[in-house]
N, C-alpha and C positions, 0 to 999 in steps of 0.2 A: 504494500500500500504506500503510495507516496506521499508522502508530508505536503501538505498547503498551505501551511502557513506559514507566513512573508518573513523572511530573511531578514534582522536585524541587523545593523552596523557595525559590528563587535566595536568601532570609537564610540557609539553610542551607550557603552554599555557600564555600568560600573568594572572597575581595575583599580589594579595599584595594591598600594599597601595602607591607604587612605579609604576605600572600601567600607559601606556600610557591615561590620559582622554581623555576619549569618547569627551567629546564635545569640545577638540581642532582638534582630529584625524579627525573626519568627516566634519570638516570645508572645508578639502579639497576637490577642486571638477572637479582635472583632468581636469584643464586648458590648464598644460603643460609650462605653463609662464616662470616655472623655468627651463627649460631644458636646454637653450641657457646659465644660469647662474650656471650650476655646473660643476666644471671641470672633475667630472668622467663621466658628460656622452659626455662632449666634447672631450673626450680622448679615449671612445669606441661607443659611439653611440651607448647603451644598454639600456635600457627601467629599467631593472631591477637595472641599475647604475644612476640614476636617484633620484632626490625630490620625483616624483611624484610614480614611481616606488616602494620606499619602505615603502612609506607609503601608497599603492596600499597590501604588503605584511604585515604591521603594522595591516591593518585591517582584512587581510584574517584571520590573528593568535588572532587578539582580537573577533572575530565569531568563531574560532574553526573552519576554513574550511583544515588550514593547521597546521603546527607545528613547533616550531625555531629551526627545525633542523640544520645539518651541511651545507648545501646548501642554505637556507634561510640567516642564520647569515652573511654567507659571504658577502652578496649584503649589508649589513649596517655595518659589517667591514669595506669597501672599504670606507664608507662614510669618508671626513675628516673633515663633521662639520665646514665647510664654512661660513654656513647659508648664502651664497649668495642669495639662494631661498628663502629667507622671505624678503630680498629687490624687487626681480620678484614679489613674490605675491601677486596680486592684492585683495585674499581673509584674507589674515591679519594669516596665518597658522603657528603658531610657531613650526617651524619645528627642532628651536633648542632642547626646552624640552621633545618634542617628540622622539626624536634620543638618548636624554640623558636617558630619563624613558626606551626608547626598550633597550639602551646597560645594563641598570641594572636589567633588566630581563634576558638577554642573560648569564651575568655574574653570574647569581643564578647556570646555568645547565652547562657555558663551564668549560671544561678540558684545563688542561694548557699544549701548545704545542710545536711547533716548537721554536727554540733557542731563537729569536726574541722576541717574546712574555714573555719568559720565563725571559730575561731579560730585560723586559719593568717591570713586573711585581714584580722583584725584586727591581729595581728604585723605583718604584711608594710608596712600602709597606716595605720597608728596610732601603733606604738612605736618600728618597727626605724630610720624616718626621721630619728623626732626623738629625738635622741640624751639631751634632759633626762628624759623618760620613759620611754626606753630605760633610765637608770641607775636611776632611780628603781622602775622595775618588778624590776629585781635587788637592788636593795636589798632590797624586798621580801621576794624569795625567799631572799636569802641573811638575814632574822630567821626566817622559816619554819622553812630549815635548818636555823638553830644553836641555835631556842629552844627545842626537844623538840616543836614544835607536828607538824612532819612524821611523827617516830616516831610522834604518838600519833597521827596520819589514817592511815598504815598499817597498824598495828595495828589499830583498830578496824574498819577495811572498810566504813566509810562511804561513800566514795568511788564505789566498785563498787555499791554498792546504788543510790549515784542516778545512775550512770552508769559503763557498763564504758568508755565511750573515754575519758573525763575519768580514771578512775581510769591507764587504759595512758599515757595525757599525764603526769600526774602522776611513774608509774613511772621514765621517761624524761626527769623533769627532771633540767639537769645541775647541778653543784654547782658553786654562788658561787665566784670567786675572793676569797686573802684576801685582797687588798688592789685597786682597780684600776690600769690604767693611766693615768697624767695626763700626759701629755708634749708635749701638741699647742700648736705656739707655742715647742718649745723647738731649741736646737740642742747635742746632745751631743758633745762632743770625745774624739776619743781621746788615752792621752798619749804621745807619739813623733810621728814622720812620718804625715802624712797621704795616705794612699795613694788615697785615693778620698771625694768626698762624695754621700752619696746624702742622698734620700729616701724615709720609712719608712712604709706605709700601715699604721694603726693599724686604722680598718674601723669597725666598729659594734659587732659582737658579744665580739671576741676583747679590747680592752681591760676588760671589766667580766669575761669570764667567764677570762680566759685573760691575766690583769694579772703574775702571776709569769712566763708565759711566756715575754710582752713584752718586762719588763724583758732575761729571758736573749737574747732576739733584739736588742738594744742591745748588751748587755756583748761578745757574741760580734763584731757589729759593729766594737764601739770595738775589741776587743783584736786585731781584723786590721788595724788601722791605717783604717778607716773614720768620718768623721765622717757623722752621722747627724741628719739634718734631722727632723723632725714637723708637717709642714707644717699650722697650725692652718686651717681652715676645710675640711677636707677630709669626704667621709663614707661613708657603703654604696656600694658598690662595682656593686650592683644586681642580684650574680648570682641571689641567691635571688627576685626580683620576675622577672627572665626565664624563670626556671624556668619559674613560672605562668602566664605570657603577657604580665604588664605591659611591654612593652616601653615605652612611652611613661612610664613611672618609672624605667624602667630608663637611656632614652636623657637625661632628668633628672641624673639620676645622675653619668652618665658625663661630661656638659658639666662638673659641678661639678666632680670629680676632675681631669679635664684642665686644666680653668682652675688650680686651686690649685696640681697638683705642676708643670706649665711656668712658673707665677711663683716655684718654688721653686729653680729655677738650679743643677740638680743633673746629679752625671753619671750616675745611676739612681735607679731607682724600686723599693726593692726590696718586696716583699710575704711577708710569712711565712705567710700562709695559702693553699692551694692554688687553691681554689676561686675564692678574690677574683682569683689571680694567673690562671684561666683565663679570667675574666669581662674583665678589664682590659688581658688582651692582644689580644682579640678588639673591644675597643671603635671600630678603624675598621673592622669588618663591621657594626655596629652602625649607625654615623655616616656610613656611605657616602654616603649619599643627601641627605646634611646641608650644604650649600653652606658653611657658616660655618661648619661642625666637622670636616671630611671630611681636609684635610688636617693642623690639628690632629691628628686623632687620631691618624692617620698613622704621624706624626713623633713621638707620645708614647707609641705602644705599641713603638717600638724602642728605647724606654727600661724596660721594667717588664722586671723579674727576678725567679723564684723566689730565696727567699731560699738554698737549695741550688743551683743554677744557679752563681746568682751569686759563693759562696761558694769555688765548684771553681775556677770560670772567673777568680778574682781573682791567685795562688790562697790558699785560707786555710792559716794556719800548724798543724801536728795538732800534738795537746797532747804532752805528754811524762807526764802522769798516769795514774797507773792506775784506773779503776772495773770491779771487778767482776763483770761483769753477761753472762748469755746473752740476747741479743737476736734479734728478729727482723721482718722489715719488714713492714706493709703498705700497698704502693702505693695512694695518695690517686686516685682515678678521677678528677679533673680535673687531675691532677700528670700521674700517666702514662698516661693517653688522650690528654686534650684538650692539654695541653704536651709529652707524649712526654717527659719528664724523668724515666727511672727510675734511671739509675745513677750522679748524685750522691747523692742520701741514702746511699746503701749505702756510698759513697767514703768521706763523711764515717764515719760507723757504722764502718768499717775501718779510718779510721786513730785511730780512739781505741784507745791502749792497754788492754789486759784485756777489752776486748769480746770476747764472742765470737758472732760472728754466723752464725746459723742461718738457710738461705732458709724462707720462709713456705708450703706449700703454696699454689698457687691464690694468690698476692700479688697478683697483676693484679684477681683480682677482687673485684665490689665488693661492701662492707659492709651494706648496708643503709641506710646515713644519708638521703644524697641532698637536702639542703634539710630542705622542709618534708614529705617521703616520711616523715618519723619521726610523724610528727601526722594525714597525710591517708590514707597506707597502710599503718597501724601494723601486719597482719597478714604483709602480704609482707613487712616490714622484717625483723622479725623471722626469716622464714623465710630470709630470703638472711643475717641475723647467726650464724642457727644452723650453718649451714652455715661459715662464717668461724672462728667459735669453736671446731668439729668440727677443723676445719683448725690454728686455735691450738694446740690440746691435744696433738699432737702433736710439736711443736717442743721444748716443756720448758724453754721460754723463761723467764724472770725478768720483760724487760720486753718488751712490744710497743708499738714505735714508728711513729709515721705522722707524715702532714705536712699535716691540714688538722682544724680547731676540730671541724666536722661526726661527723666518722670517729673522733677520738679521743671525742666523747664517747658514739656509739655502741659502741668496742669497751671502751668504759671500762663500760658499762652491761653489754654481754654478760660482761665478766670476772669481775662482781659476783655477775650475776644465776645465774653457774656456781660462784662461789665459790670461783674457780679462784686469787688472792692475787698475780694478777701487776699490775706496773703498765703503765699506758698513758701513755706519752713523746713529746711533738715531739723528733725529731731532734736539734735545735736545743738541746733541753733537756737531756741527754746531751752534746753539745759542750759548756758550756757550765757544767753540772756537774766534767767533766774538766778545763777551765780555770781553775777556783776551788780546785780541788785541786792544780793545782801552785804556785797562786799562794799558797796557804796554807802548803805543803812550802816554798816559798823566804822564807816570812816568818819560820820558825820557826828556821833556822839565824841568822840576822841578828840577833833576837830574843838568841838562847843568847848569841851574841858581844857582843852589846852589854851583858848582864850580868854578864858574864865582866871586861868592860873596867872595870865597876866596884869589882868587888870590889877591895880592897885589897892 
């Protein structure tokens, strides 16, 4: 009997050593658990937009029944790498490295395309690497921001006339921090007992955009009795180039971070960003296969800590000041999926005095950010933020707090773009604001008595 059906491409096919593994792919067993937890198939109610969906097509292409053509790719484009589906599934399917090994086969055969892409791709392999253009490109934007040049390109709708995705990039850029972070090379002391020295991943993106944050992830540091390393030579962390499929910049990457924070002699690693912190715990799945990094990595990912994690687990001292504020959370998709870390932020958020904290509707899910999902699938992004902000408005919150650079600054953009007047907080930054409050309250009695003591 002669076979009929159609001869696939063998370049079409997964290869390599990069390869989705067989025996996590077929773990899956089309339960459907995850469908209620991904927001693209909550947003069209697609089969083929789905956990279960592509990796229904993961397997067709690892048999050779179909081929990563341009219509296959698209259904794990859309994907934003949630991993909400590995909290649903009950079969234990890591759907994260799955997703990561398909996009770095995808990336062996795509063409680079539409505008979007094109300049994801230049960030990713241009700017984000090297950190003097990385600032320098912020600098940029933050003369854009402040010299009225911005209001007057939105205003006029120039933009949009020569292009609607350029003008939505635009929409979405975030705004400069004032000052950056420079601390790399230094070591900060706290004053008392030193309870712990870690070290502190500063990253690529979050010192130039998120440079006040920083600082407050230091002060919070020093004042639990933490000395705080900055280890200079360190850099991107790699998550966002694994996103895409670079694994081979990614696996770059991760030798460099490894080699700097183990020459830094510390007894943690900690990360304030979620995302870097899910990338860097996973760096020996990464490095497995790596003879001379393998068990490095090892031994260095049972050193990195969410800077919440680590915080609970030390534990930190809650402040004795009041701030004002109705709050409410939203879980970071790479905090609580991929780290399973949801109820320290909340702990922290609780024991500050005068909070009052409101659960989030739908906290677990995700925003819309996703990397570079803000640039490549600016339509869906949106549709899954609209729904999060629906969910906001509800609350009557003041501030809306998260724990990763991405998420804040897309829920910072839906709050605007609603007009809704609340703020968007790291965690960290609320601690940390509460800590300067009391330290300000105990300067100001010392103060009165020391002018007291002069008077005559």
């Amino acid at each position: 009997m002669v076979d009929s059906r159609p001869t696939v491409d063998p370049s079409w096919l997964f290869s390599g050593p990069d390869a989705p593994e067989e025996s996590e792919l077929y773990k899956c067993v089309h339960c459907g658990f995850c469908l209620q937890a991904c927001p693209t198939y909550l947003e069209t109610g697609l089969e083929t937009e789905s956990p279960r969906g592509r990796i229904a097509l993961m397997k067709a292409v690892n048999e050779g029944r179909i081929g990563m053509t341009d219509s296959v790719v698209r259904h794990w484009d859309l994907c934003i790498q949630c991993r909400a589906c590995e909290v649903a599934c009950p079969s234990g399917v890591p759907y994260g490295s799955l997703i990561e090994a398909t996009m770095a086969q995808v990336e062996r055969k795509r063409k680079v395309g539409l505008f979007p892409r094109l300049a994801a791709g230049a960030a990713l392999n241009h700017i984000i690497p090297n950190q003097g253009l990385l600032e320098f490109t912020v600098g940029m934007a933050r003369v854009y921001q402040r010299t009225g040049i911005q209001s007057l390109v939105r205003k006029s709708g120039l933009l949009r006339l020569v292009s609607r995705s350029l003008a939505d990039m635009e929409q979405s850029m975030p705004s400069a921090s004032d000052s950056f972070f420079r601390a790399e090379g230094q070591t900060l002391t706290p004053v008392g007992e030193v309870r712990a020295r870690v070290a502190l991943l500063s990253g690529c993106v979050m010192p130039l955009f998120s440079g006040n944050e920083m600082e407050a992830v230091v002060r919070v540091l020093n004042r639990n009795g933490c000395e705080v390393v900055v280890p200079e030579g360190q850099g991107c962390c790699g998550a966002i180039h694994s996103h895409v499929g670079d694994l081979e910049t990614t696996r770059s990457m991760a030798k460099r971070n490894i080699d700097v924070f183990t020459d830094a002699g510390v007894d943690a690693v900690v990360i304030p960003s979620a995302g870097c912190g899910s990338r860097m715990k996973e760096y020996d799945h990464l490095l497995k296969d790596d003879p001379s990094y393998a068990d490095k990595a090892a031994e260095f990912v049972r050193k990195v800590k969410d800077i919440h994690e680590f915080l609970v687990d030390l534990p930190f001292t809650p402040p004795t000041a009041e701030i004002d504020y109705r709050v409410t959370y939203q879980d970071s998709c790479h905090l609580g999926n991929a780290q399973r870390i949801t109820s320290a932020p909340r702990q922290i958020l609780n024991s500050i005095p005068g909070v009052e904290f409101v659960e989030l509707p739908g906290a677990g899910r995700c925003c819309g950010a996703g990397g570079t999902y803000t640039i490549t699938e600016r339509e869906f992004s949106l549709r899954i933020l609209g729904s999060k902000m629906d969910s906001f408005e509800t609350t009557g919150a003041d501030v809306l707090a998260t724990a990763n650079p991405g998420c804040l600054l897309q829920l910072q953009y839906g709050v605007n773009d609603r007009g809704l007047g609340a703020d968007v907080k790291y965690v960290t930054d609320l601690l940390d604001e509460a800590y300067q409050l009391e330290d300000n309250a105990a300067v100001a009695p010392s103060r009165a008595t020391a002018n007291e003591n002069k008077q005559p």
